[in-house]
C-alpha positions as semicolon CSV with decimal commas, in nm:
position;residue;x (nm);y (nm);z (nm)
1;X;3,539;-6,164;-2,624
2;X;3,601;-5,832;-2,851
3;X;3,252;-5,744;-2,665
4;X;3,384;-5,761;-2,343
5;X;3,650;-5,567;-2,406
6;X;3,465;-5,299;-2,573
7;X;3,259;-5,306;-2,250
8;X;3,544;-5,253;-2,021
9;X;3,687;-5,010;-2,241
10;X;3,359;-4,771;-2,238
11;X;3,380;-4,879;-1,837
12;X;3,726;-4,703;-1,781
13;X;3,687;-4,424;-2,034
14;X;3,361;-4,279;-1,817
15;X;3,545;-4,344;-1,496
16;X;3,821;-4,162;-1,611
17;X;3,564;-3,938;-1,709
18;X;3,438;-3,883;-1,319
19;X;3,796;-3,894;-1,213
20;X;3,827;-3,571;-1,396
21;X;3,526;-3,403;-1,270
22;X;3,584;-3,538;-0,922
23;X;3,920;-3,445;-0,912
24;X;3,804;-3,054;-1,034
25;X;3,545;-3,035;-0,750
26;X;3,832;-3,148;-0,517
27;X;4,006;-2,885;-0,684
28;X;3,810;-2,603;-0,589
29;X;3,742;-2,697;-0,281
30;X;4,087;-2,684;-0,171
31;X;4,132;-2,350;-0,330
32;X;3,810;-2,211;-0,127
33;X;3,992;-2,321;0,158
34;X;4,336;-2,216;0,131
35;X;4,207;-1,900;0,076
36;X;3,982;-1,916;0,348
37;X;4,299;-2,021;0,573
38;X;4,457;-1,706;0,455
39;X;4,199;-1,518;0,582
40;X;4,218;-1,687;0,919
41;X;4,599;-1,631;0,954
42;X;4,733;-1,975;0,861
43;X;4,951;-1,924;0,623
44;X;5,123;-2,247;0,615
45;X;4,800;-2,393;0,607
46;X;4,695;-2,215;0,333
47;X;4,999;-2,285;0,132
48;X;4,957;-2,666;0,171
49;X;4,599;-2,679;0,075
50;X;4,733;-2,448;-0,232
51;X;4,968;-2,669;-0,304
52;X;4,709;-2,925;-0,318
53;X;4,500;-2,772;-0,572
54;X;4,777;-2,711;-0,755
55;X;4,873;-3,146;-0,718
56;X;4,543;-3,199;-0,817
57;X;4,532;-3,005;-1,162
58;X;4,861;-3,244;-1,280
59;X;4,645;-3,538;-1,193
60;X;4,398;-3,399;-1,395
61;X;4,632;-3,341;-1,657
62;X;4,716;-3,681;-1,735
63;X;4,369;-3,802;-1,656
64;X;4,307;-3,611;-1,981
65;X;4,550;-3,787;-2,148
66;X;4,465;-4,081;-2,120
67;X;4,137;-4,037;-2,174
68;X;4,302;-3,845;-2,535
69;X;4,489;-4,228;-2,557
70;X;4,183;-4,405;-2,575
């Protein structure tokens, strides 16, 4: 049993592990694009996906802390 749970522990710790670097990639991408958006005029546009990037690094942030809890 203390096995198992070992085993599900390591489990979650690497996917919060690619959650982290998934989450980053998603990051930049957004940031390409919003100021890509800007370039095209869409300012509102751009904001949101700014906005998003900017979501995405406080989901990162606690992603990081709980991968500091384990």
């Amino acid at each position: 049993m203390v096995y198992i749970m070992e085993e599900r522990k390591a489990r979650l710790k690497a996917l919060i592990k690619h959650w982290i670097e998934h989450s980053a990639e998603h990051q930049k991408t957004f940031q390409k694009w919003s100021e890509e958006a800007e370039k095209m005029n869409l300012i509102e546009t751009s904001k949101y996906l700014r906005e998003a990037a900017e979501s995405v690094d406080e989901t990162i942030k606690y992603l990081e802390k709980a991968l500091e809890e384990m």
